[in-house]
N, C-alpha and C positions, 0 to 999 in steps of 0.2 A: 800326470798321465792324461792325456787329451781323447783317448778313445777308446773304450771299452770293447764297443761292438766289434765283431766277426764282419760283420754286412761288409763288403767293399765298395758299396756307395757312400754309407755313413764316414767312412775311411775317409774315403775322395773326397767327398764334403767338407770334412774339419781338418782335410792338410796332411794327414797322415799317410797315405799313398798317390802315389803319379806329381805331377808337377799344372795342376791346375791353376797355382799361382801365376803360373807361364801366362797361360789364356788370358790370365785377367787382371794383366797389367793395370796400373802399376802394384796391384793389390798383392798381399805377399800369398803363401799358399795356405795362412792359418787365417786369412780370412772371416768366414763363416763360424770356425769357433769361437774366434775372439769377441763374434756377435751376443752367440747362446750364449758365451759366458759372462758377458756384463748383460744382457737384459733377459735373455730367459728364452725359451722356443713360444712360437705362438699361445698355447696355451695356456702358458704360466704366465703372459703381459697379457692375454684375456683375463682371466682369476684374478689376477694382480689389479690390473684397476679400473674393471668391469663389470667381473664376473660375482654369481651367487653371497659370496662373505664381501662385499662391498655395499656402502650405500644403495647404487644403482641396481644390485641384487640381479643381474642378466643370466642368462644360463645361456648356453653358447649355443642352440638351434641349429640354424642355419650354418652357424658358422662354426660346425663341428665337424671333424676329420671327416671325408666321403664314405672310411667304412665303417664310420659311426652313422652313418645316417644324412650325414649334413654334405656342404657343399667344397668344404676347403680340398683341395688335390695341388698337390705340389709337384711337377713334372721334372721328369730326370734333371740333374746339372752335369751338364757333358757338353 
């Protein structure tokens, strides 16, 4: 099952509705999931080999979601 969410951008994102693949030749339309799912979404490759339970022990500041506080914003994919 590739996608849980209702959202229809999360949808469009991981290939599951419209034909985005179209746009982004020659890439297929399951793209982007096939990313999260072998490495993780930004936050779990920050934690992963980063973040607070790592040696380097970071906490993500800055570079935490913008409605967490921090700077990261990801803008539409369309």
């Amino acid at each position: 099952m590739k996608a849980k969410s209702e959202d229809p951008e999360v949808r469009r994102l991981l290939g599951v509705e419209d034909e985005m693949g179209k746009m982004t030749r020659p890439r297929r339309s399951d793209w982007a999931y096939n990313i999260v799912k072998q490495v993780g979404n930004y936050g779990e490759s920050f934690e992963r080999n980063v973040g607070q339970k790592t040696p380097l022990g970071l906490a993500r500041g800055l570079n935490e979601l913008w409605s967490k506080g921090g700077l990261q914003y990801a803008p539409p994919v369309r």
